[in-house]
N, CA, C and O atoms as a GROMACS GRO file, in nm:
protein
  256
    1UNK      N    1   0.084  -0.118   0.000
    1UNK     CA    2   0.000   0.000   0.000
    1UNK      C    3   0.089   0.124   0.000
    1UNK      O    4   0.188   0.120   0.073
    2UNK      N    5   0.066   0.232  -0.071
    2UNK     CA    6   0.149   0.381  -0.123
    2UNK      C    7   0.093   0.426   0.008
    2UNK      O    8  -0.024   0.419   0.047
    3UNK      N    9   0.211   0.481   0.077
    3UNK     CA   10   0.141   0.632   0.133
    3UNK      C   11   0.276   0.736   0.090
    3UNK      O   12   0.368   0.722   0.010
    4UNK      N   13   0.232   0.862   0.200
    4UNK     CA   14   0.271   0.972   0.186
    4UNK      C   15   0.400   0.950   0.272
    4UNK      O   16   0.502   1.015   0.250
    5UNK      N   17   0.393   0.880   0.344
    5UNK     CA   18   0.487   0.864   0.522
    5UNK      C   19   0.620   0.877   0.438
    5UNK      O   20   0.626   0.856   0.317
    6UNK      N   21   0.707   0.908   0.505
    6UNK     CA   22   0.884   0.867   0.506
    6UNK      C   23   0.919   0.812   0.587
    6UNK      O   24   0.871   0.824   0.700
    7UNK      N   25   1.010   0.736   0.557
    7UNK     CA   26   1.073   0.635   0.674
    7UNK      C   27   1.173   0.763   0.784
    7UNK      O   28   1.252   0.831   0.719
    8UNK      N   29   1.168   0.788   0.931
    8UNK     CA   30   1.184   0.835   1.055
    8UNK      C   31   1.262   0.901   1.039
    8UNK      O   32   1.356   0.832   1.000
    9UNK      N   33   1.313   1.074   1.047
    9UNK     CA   34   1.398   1.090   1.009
    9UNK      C   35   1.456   1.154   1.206
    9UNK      O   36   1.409   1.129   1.317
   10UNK      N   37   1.587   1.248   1.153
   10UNK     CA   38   1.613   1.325   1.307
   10UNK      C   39   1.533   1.474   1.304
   10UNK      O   40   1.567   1.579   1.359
   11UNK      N   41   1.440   1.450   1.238
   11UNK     CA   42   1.345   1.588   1.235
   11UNK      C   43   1.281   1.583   1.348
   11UNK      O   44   1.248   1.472   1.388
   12UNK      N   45   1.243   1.716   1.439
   12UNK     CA   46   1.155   1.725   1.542
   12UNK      C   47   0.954   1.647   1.460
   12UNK      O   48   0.889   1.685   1.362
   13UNK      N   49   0.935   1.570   1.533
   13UNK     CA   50   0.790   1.533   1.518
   13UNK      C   51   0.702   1.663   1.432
   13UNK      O   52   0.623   1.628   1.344
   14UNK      N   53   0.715   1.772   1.454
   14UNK     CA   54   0.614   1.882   1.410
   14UNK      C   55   0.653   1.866   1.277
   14UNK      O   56   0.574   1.803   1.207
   15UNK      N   57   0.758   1.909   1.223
   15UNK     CA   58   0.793   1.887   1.094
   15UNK      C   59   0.766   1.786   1.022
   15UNK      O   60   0.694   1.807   0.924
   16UNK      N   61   0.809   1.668   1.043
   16UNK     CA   62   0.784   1.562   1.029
   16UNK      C   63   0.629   1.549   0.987
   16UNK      O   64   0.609   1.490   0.881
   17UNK      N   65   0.517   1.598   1.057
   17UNK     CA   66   0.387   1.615   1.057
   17UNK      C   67   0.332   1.718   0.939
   17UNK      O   68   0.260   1.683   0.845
   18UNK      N   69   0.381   1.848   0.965
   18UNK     CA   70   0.360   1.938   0.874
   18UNK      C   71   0.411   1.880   0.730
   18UNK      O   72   0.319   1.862   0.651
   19UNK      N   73   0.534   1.850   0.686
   19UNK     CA   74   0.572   1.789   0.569
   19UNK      C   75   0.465   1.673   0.487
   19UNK      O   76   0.430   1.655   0.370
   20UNK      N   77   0.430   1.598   0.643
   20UNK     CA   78   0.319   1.511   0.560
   20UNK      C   79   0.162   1.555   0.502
   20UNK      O   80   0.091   1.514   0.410
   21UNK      N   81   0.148   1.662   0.608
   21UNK     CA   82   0.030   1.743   0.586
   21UNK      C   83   0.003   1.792   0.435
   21UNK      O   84  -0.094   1.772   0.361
   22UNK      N   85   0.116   1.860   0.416
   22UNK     CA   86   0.152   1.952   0.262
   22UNK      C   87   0.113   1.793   0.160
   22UNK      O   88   0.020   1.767   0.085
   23UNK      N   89   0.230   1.715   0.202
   23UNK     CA   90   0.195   1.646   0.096
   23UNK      C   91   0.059   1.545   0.048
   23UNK      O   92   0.059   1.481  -0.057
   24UNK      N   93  -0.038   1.544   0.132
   24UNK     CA   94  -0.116   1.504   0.100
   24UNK      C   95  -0.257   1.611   0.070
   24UNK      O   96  -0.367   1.596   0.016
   25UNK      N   97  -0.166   1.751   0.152
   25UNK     CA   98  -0.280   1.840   0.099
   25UNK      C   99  -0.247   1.885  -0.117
   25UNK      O  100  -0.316   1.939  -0.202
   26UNK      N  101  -0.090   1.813  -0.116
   26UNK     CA  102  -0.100   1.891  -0.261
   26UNK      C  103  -0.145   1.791  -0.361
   26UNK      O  104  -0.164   1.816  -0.480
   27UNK      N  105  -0.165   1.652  -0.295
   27UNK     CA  106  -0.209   1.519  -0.367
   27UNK      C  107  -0.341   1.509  -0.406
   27UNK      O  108  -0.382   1.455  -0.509
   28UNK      N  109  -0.439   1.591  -0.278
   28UNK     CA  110  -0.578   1.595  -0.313
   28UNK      C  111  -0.581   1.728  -0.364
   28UNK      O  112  -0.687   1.750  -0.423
   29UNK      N  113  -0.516   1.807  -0.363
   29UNK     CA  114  -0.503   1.921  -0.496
   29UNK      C  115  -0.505   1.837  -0.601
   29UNK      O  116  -0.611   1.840  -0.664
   30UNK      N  117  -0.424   1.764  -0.641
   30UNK     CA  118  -0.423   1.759  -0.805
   30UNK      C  119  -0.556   1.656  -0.812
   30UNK      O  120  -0.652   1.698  -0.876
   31UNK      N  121  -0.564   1.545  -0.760
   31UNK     CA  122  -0.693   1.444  -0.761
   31UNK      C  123  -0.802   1.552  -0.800
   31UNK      O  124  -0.857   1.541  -0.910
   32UNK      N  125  -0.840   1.672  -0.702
   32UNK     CA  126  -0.913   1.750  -0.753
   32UNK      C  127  -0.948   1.815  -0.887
   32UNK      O  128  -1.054   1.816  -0.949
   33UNK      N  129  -0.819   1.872  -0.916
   33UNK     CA  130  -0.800   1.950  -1.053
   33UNK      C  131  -0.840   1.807  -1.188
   33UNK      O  132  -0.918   1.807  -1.282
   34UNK      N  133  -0.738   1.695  -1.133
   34UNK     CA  134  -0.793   1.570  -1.240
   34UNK      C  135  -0.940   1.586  -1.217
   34UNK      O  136  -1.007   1.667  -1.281
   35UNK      N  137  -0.960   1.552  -1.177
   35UNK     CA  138  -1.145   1.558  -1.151
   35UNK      C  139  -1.248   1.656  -1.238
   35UNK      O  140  -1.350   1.635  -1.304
   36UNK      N  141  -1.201   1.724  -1.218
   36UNK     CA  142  -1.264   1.851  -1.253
   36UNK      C  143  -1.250   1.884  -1.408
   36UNK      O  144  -1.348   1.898  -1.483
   37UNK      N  145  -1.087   1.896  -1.457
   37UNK     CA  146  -1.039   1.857  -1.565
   37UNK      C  147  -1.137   1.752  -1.696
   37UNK      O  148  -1.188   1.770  -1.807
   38UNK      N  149  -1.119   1.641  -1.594
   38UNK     CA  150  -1.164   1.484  -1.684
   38UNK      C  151  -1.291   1.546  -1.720
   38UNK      O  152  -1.313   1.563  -1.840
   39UNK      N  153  -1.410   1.597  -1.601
   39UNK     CA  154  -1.519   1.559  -1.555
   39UNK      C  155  -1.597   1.660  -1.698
   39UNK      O  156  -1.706   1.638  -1.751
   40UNK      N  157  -1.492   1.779  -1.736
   40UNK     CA  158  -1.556   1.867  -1.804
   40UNK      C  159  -1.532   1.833  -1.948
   40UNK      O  160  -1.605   1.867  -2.042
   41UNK      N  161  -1.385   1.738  -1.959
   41UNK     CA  162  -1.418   1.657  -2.108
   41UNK      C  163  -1.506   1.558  -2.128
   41UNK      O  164  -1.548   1.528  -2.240
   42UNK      N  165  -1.540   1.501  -2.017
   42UNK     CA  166  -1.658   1.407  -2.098
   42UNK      C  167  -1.794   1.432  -2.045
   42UNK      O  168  -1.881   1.345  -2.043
   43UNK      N  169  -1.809   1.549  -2.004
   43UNK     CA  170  -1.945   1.645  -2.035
   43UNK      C  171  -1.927   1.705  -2.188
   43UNK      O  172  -2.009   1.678  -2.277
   44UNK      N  173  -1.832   1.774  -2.205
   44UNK     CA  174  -1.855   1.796  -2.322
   44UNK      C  175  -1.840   1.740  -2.466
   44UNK      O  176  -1.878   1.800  -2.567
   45UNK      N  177  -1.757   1.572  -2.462
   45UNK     CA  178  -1.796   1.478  -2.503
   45UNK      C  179  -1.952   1.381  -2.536
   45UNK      O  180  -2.020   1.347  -2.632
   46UNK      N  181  -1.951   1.369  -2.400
   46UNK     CA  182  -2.129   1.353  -2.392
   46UNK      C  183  -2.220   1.418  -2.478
   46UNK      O  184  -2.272   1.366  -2.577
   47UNK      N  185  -2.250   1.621  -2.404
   47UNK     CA  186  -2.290   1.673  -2.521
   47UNK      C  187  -2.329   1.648  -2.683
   47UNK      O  188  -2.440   1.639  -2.735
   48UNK      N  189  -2.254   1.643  -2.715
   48UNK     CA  190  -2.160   1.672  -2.828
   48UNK      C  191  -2.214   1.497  -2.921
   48UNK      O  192  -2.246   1.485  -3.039
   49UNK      N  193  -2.209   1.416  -2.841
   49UNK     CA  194  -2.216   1.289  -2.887
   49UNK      C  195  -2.436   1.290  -2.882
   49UNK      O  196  -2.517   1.262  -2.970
   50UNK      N  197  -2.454   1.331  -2.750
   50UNK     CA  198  -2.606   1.302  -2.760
   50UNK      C  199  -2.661   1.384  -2.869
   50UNK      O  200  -2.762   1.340  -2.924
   51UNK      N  201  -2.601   1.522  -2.920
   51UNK     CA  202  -2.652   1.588  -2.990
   51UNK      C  203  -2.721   1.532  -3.113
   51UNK      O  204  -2.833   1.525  -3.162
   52UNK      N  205  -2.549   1.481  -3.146
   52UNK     CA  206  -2.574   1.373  -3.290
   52UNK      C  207  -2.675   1.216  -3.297
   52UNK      O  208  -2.700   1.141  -3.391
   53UNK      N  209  -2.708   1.212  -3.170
   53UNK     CA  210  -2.796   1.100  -3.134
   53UNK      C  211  -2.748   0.949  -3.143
   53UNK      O  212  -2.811   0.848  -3.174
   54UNK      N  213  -2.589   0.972  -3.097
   54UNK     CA  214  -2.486   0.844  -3.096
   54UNK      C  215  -2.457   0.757  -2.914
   54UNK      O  216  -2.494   0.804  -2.806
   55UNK      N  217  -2.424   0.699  -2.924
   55UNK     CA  218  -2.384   0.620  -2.759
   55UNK      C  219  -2.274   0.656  -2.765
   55UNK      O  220  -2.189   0.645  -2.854
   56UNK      N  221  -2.270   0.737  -2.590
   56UNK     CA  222  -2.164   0.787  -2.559
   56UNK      C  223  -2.081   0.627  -2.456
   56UNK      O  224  -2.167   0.568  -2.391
   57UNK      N  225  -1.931   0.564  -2.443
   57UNK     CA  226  -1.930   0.506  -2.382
   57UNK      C  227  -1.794   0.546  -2.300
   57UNK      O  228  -1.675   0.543  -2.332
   58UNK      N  229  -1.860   0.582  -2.186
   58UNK     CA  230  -1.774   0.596  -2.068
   58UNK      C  231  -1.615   0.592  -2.030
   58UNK      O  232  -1.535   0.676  -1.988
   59UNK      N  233  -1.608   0.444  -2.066
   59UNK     CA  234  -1.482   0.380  -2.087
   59UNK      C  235  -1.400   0.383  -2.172
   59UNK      O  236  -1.279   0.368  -2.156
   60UNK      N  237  -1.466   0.405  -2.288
   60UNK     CA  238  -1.339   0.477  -2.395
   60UNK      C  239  -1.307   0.595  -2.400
   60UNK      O  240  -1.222   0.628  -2.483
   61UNK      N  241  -1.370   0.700  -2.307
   61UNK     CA  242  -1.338   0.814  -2.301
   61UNK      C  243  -1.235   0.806  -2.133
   61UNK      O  244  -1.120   0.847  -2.143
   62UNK      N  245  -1.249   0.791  -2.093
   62UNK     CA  246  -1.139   0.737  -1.944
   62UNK      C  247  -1.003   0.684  -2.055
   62UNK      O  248  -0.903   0.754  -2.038
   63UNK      N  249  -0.987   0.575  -2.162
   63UNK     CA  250  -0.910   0.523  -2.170
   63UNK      C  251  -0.804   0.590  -2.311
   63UNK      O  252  -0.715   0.553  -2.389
   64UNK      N  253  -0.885   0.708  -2.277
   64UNK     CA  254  -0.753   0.790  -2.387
   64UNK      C  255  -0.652   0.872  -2.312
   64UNK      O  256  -0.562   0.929  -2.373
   0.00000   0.00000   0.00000
């Protein structure tokens, strides 16, 4: 299983804490931005596809 942790360093505990903080606050930053990103190409995929009165499929749009 991935995490964020580092193996123990001679850093005071706070640091140690704060460092991990950042990095998982900048991880669900980007998860976010992907999200948001993806979410608005295949809305406007979708669109675009129902217009023409075709099947939009999910999975081939994830797999480009």
């Amino acid at each position: 299983m991935r995490t964020i942790d580092h193996k123990i360093s001679t850093r005071s505990k706070f640091w140690n804490n704060l460092r991990r903080d950042l990095a998982l606050l900048l991880r669900i930053a980007a998860m976010l931005l992907s999200f948001f990103a993806r979410g608005s190409r295949i809305r406007r995929r979708y669109q675009s596809m129902a217009s023409k009165g075709e099947v939009f499929l999910v999975d081939e749009e994830f797999n480009r």
